[in-house]
Each structure stands twice: as structure tokens, then as C-alpha cells.
C-alpha angles and dihedrals in degrees: 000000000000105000089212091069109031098124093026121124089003106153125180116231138212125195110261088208086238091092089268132094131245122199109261113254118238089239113048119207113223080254087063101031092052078060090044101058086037090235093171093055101060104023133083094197119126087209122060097182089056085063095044088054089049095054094045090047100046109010092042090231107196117260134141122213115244120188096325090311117096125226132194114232104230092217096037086052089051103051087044087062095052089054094049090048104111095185087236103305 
């Protein structure tokens, strides 16, 4: 591999739900970030948005406020997850 373009041209993909991929956006809707953080995986509750409300209100989970609407900044919600990562403690 060429040093010089190693991190060149990396995209990172979602799934487009059409059995393609589509690059992630840099703000993730609730819709996105529920298949992010893969929610629906690893949860048994019938209601995503109920998780999603729990992480924002006691594990301070990243988000900015748009035009009455709330997005959920990719890299902040990288870097949020980092520093929830508990290597397996």
C-alpha cells in the first residue's frame, strides 16, 4: 500500500436499505443514528426513540439543535462513544 494514500478516498458507508450503501452524512437524523449505533441490535425495546431519549438525558449523547428539529453530529457521536467505551470493564 502507497503511504501517501492511505486515508485517501475512505468513506464511511451506511447501509441504503436497497441492499447498497450510501456514504454516512455528517449529521445523522434519530432515524440514522438509531442504525449507527445499531439500537435495534442490542436492544429489546419496542421503542427506539425511548433509548435514544435515555442516552441524550443520562449518558449526555452528542446532538445540536436545527430549526426546531435535532441532529446528531457523526464525529461527535464518535468520539462520545470512545469515551463511553469501558474495554470491557
Amino acid at each position: 500500500m502507497n503511504e501517501n494514500n492511505q486515508n485517501i478516498g475512505y468513506v464511511p458507508l451506511m447501509p441504503d436499505g436497497n441492499g447498497g450503501y450510501t456514504p454516512w452524512p455528517d449529521l445523522l437524523t434519530e432515524k440514522e443514528l438509531i442504525r449507527f449505533l445499531r439500537i435495534s441490535q442490542v436492544s429489546s425495546s419496542e421503542n427506539h426513540h425511548n433509548v435514544v431519549e435515555h442516552l441524550k438525558r443520562f449518558r449526555a449523547l452528542p446532538r445540536i439543535r436545527i430549526c426546531n428539529g435535532v441532529l446528531y453530529p457523526t464525529e461527535a457521536i464518535r468520539k462520545w462513544i470512545e469515551k463511553e467505551t469501558n474495554n470491557g470493564n
